[in-house]
C-alpha positions as CSV (number, residue, x, y, z in Angstrom):
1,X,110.1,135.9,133.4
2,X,109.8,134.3,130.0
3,X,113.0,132.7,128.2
4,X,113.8,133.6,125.0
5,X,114.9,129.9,122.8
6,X,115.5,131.8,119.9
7,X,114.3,131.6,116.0
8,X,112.7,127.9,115.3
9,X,114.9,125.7,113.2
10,X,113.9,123.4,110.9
11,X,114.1,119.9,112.0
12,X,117.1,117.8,111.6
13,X,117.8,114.3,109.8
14,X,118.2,112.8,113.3
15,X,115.2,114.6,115.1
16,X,112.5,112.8,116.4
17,X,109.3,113.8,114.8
18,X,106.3,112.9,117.6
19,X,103.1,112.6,115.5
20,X,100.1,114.6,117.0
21,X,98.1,113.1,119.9
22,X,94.6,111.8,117.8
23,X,91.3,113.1,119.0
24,X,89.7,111.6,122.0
25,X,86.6,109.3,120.3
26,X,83.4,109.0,122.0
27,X,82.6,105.3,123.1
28,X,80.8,103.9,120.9
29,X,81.7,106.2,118.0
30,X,81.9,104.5,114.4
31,X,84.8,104.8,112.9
32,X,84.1,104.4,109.0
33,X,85.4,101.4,107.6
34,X,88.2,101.7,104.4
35,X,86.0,98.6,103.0
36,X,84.3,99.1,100.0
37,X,80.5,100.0,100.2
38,X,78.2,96.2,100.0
39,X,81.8,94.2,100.4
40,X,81.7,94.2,104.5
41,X,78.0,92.8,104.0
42,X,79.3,90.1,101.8
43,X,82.4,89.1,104.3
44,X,79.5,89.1,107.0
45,X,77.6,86.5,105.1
46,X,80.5,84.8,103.9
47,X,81.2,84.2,108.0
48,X,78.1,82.8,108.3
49,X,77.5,80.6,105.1
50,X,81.3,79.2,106.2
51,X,80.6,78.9,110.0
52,X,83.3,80.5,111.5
53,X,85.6,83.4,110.5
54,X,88.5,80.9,110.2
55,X,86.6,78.6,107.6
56,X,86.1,82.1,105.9
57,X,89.6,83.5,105.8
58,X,90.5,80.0,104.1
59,X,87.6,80.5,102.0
60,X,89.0,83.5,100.2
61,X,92.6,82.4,100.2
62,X,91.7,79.5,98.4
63,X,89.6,82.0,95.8
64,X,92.8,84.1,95.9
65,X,95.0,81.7,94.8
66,X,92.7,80.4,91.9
67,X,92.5,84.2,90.7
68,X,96.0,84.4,90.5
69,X,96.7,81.0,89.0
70,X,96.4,80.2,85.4
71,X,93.1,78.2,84.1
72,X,93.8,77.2,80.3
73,X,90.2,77.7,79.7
74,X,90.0,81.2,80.9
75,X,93.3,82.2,79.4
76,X,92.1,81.3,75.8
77,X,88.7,82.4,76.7
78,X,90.8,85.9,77.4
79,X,92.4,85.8,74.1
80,X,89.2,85.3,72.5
81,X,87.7,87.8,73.3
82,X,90.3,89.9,73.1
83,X,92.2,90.5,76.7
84,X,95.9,90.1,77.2
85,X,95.4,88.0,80.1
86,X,93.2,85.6,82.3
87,X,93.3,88.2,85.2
88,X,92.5,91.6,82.7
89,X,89.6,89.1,81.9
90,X,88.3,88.7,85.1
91,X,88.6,92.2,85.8
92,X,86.4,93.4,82.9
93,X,83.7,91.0,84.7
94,X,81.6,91.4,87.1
95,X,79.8,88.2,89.1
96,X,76.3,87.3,88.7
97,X,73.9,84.5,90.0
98,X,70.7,82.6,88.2
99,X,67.8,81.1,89.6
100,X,69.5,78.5,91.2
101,X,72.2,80.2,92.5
102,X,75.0,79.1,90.2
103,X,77.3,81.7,89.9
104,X,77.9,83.2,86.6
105,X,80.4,86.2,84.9
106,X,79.5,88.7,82.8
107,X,82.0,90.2,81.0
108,X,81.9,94.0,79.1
109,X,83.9,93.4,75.9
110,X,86.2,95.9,74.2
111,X,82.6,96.3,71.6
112,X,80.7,97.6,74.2
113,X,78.5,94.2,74.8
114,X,78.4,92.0,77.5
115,X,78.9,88.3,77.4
116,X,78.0,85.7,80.1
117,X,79.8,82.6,81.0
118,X,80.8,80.2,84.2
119,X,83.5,77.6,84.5
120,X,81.7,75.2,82.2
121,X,79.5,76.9,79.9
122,X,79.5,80.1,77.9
123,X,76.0,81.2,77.4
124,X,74.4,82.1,73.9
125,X,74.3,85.6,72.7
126,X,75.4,89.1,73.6
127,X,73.5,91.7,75.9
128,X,73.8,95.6,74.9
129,X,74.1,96.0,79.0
130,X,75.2,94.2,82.1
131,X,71.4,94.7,83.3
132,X,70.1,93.2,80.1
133,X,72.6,90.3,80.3
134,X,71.7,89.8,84.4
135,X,68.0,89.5,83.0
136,X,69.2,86.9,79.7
137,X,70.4,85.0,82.7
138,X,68.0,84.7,84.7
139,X,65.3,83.3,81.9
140,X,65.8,79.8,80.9
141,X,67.5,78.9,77.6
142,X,64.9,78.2,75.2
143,X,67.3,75.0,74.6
144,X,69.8,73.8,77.0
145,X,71.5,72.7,73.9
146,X,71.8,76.1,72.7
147,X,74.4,76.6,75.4
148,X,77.8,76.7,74.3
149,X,80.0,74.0,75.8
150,X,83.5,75.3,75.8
151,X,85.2,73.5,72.7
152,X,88.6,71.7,73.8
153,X,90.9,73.0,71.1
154,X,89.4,76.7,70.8
């Protein structure tokens, strides 16, 4: 004997709406990360280099908050070059390391070149592509002197 409920009705303001049960996972199944490809390898070594994952979440707060605080030099490094802002700055660059490890930013300008540059120092000359600037960096200046210093009142 079946019983007949009627047509369905469309559900009301007040009705409960009970998701679907999720698929059963096999253990030991992967579920895929909504991390950027490479970044999850770079929080892993962060952990390590810091020592524990602690020392590492205060690690990138601390960068956090200098990325969204103002630094005079970088603002008028921005307007230089011709960005509205310190942080539309930062996001036309993209990190980079020399020899030694210092870290370094190399920045596409609106011309199509790329500039590179760190907190202290911007370096001579402009590079057609970020690989051809990567490669400027990692020879030597001819002369350390050639390096421009940042100049207080530019």
């Amino acid at each position: 004997m079946t019983t007949d409920r009627g047509p369905l009705r469309a559900p009301g303001p007040h009705d409960v709406h009970v998701p679907p049960v999720p698929k059963p996972r096999p253990p030991g199944a992967q579920v895929e990360s909504a991390t950027p490809q490479g970044v999850e390898r770079h929080a892993q070594e962060l952990v390590h280099e810091a020592g524990s994952v602690r020392k590492a979440k205060r690690a990138i707060d601390s960068a956090m908050q200098k990325e969204t605080g103002s630094d005079f030099r970088e603002d008028q490094l921005a307007v230089k070059w011709g960005f509205k802002s310190r942080k539309e700055l930062l996001a036309a660059s993209t990190p980079i390391y020399d020899q030694e490890g210092d870290s370094w930013w190399a920045t596409a300008l609106a011309d199509g070149r790329w500039s590179v540059w760190n907190q202290n120092t911007i370096r001579p000359g402009m590079y057609s592509s970020l690989d051809e600037a990567m490669q400027g960096l990692s020879k030597p200046a001819a002369d350390e002197k050639s390096s421009t210093k940042y100049p207080e009142g530019f």
